[in-house]
Steps between C-alpha positions, in 0.01 A plus 500: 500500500891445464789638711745612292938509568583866563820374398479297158145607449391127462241361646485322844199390559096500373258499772197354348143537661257823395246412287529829354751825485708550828493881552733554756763320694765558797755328697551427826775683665745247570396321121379198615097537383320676281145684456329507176154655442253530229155395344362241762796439700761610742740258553823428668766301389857349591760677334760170516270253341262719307194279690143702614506511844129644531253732322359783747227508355251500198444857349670787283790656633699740340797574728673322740795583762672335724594583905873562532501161800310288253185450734270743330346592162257795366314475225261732276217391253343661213189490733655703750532258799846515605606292804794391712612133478636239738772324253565218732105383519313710184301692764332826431633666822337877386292661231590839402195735474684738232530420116861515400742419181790392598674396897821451659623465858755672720855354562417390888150376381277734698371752236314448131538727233162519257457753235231572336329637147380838731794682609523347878783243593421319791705352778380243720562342826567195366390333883190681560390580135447877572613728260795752723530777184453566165724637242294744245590641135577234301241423284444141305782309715604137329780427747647583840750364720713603807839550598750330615500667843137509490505877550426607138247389210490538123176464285521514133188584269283551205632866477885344422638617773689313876394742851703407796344502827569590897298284565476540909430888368271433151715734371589506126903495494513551114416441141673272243419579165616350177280215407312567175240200581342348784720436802432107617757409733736682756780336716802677766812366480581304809674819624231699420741762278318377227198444285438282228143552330368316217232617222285450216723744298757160492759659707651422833594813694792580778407727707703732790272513810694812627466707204225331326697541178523188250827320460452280196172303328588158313289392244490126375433309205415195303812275461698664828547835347519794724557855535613666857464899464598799722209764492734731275480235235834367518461112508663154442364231376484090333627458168162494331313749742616823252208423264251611750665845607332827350502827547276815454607805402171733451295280294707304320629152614879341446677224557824425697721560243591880491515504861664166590857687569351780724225269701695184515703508822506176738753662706247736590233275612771298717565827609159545615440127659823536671455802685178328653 
C-alpha cells in the first residue's frame, strides 16, 4: 500500500504488512492514521511513519470506512458480517444483522450509510445499531456516501447511473446518467454543489447537484496523458492524449483529425470549470 503526492504524483510512503491484496483503504479525517482492509486483516496504521499500529482482526474484509472524529470504523466481509469498530482498542462494539456492499458514515458521526446488491439503502443509528429508514430503487449499489451537510446521499451502481437522496424523507432527488460502465465511486464537493463519480468506463465525471447535468469527464492515460471533455464533445487535452480520441458517425469510426478544428476548444472547457 503506498500514499501517493497529489502534487508531484511521487510516492510518499509504502505501508508494508498484508500478507495478501489490500482491498480497500481510508483516511482518517484530520490525516493522521489510516485503515486498510483485505484478505485476513484489517489494520490501522500511522500515516507519519508508515508503522502498523494494530490489526482488528483476522478475517476477509472487503470495505472499510472511517468515522469523521477518528474513533470509529465499519467494516463489511464477503461473508456478510459487517460490524462497527472501536479504532482506539480493536473492539467489535456492534454486529450488523444485514448483508451489505459497501458503508460510509454521516458528517456528525451519528448515521451509516449501507447499500446493498437488492435495491434497499440502509441508514443506521450509528449508537443504537437500528436501522431509522431505507432508501429503495437502486438496484446493485457499489458505493454510497453522504453529504456534506449530512442532509442528502448519493449511491452509484451496477446500472451506471448516481441517485441523490433526502435522506430524512427516502426520497429519490434525481438521476445522473452518463456512465457507460459500472459506477464505483461517488464523492460531493466540500460545498456540496458538486459531484465527482468515478467508473469502470475510465472516466472521472463532474457533476451539477442542482441540475443533475454533467459538467466535464477526464479521462487519463499511460505516461500522464489526458483528455478533459464537455458532454458536447468539445475537449482539451495533453500533447499525446489526441491518439485516443474517436468518433462515431453511424457505423463507421474516425479519428481526431477531420474534426480537430471544430471539437478542439480549451476555452470552452475553462469556460465550463469556471462557471462552477
Amino acid at each position: 500500500m503506498t500514499v501517493l503526492s497529489i502534487v508531484t504524483g511521487e510516492a510518499i510512503r509504502t505501508f508494508k504488512g498484508h500478507s495478501d491484496s489490500v482491498d480497500s483503504v481510508a483516511f482518517s479525517f484530520a490525516g493522521r492514521r489510516i485503515l486498510s482492509s483485505g484478505i485476513a486483516a484489517i489494520k490501522l496504521w500511522d500515516v507519519a511513519t508508515g508503522e502498523e499500529i494494530r490489526t482488528i482482526e483476522d478475517r476477509d474484509y472487503c470495505r472499510i470506512a472511517f468515522s469523521p472524529n477518528g474513533c470509529l470504523a465499519l467494516s463489511q466481509t464477503i461473508y456478510g458480517t459487517n460490524k462497527l469498530w472501536d479504532v482506539a482498542t480493536g473492539e467489535a462494539i456492534r454486529t450488523f444483522k444485514r448483508d451489505f456492499v459497501c458503508v460510509s458514515f454521516s458528517p456528525d458521526n451519528r448515521l451509516a450509510l449501507s447499500g446493498t446488491m437488492d435495491e434497499v439503502i440502509d441508514i443506521w443509528d450509528v449508537a443504537t445499531g437500528k436501522e431509522i429508514r431505507t432508501l429503495k430503487g437502486h438496484p446493485d449499489v457499489t458505493t454510497v456516501t453522504f453529504s456534506p451537510d449530512g442532509c442528502m446521499a448519493l449511491s452509484g451502481s451496477w446500472d451506471r447511473t448516481i441517485r441523490l437522496w433526502n435522506i430524512t424523507t427516502g426520497e429519490e432527488l434525481r438521476i445522473f446518467k452518463g456512465h457507460t460502465s459500472p459506477v464505483i465511486s461517488v464523492v460531493f464537493s466540500p460545498d456540496g454543489r458538486l459531484v465527482l463519480s468515478g467508473s469502470r468506463d475510465k472516466s472521472i465525471r463532474l457533476w451539477n447537484v442542482a441540475t443533475g447535468k454533467e459538467i466535464v469527464r477526464v479521462y487519463s492515460f499511460d505516461n500522464d496523458e489526458w483528455i478533459t471533455m464537455t458532454p458536447e464533445g468539445y475537449y482539451t487535452a495533453s500533447k499525446n492524449a489526441e491518439q485516443f480520441i474517436r468518433f462515431r458517425i453511424g457505423n463507421e469510426i474516425h479519428g481526431i483529425e477531420k474534426y480537430r478544428l471544430k471539437y478542439h476548444q480549451p476555452d470552452i472547457v475553462r469556460k465550463a470549470l469556471r462557471h462552477l
